[in-house]
C-alpha positions, -999 to +999 in steps of 0.1 A: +844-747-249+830-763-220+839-744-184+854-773-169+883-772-200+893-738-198+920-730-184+924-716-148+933-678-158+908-675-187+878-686-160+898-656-135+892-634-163+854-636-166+828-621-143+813-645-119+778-637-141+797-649-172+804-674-154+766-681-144+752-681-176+777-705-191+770-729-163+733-726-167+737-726-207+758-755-200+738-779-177+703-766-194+687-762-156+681-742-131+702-738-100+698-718-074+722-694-059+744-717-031+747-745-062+760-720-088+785-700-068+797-732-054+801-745-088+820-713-093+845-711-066+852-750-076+866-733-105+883-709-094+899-727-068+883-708-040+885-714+000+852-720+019+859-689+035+862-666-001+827-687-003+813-673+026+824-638+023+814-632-017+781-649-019+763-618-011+779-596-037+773-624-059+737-627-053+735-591-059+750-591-093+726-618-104+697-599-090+710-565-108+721-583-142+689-590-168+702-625-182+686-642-150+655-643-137+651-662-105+621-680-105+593-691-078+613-720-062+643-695-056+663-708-085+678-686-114+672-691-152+683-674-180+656-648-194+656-661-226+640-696-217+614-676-202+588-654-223+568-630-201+530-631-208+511-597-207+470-599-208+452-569-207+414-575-193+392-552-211+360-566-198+360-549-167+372-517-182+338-515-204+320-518-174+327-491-161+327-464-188+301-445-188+288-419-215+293-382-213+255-379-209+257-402-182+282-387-160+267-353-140+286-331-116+280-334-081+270-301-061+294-290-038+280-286-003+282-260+022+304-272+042+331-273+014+326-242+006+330-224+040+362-246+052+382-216+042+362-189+063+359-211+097+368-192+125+383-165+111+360-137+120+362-152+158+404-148+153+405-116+142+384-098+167+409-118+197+438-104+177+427-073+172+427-061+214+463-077+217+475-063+183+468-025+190+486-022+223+517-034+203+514-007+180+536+026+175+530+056+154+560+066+134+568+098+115+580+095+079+614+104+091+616+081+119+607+058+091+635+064+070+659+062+100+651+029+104+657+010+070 
């Protein structure tokens, strides 16, 4: 049944994305989203201001829902008139693989090796002054007082 003959409170019923792909199913083109939900809210009888305030929730379902797809010139489809294409280009993949023989570790140099260690020597021996004057001597039983 065509959306235009149903009756007022079976269209209130459906969701506005019913809604969407019945009108697109129906008019076999692609809209975009102002043209639909104005379609829409012809329907259902809607003010310009319920218009206004509900297009953006309604431009979210669309997005969110997988029947549409909206294509380059900002129109929506449905997903099923549209087949997605997937190549895979293994040409420039067998460029670049190389054989095990091929491939060779690089050595590490130095300066990798000794990021670690940098300065520490030079920290330790400026610590080490300021360190011992903060230290006390405790006896094992002053030691046990404490914890």
């Amino acid at each position: 049944m065509k959306l235009k003959n149903m009756p007022k409170e079976e269209l209130e019923l459906m969701s506005y994305t019913d809604l969407t792909e019945k009108l697109l199913k129906e008019n076999k083109k692609t809209m975009n989203t102002p043209t639909i939900f104005r379609k829409i809210c012809d329907l259902l009888g809607y003010s310009d201001d319920e218009y206004t305030s509900k297009i953006g929730d309604y431009y979210t379902s669309l997005t969110i829902d997988k029947r549409f797809v909206l294509l380059d010139n900002n129109e929506w489809d449905l997903r099923d008139h549209h087949s997605i294409n997937l190549s895979l280009e293994d040409d420039d993949d067998e460029d670049e693989i190389l054989d095990e023989e091929e491939i060779e570790e690089e050595p590490e140099s130095e300066e990798e090796d000794n990021i670690d260690e940098i300065n520490t020597d030079e920290e330790l021996d400026v610590n080490e002054e300021n360190d011992i004057d903060e230290l006390n001597i405790i006896s094992d039983d002053d030691e046990d007082e404490i914890e």
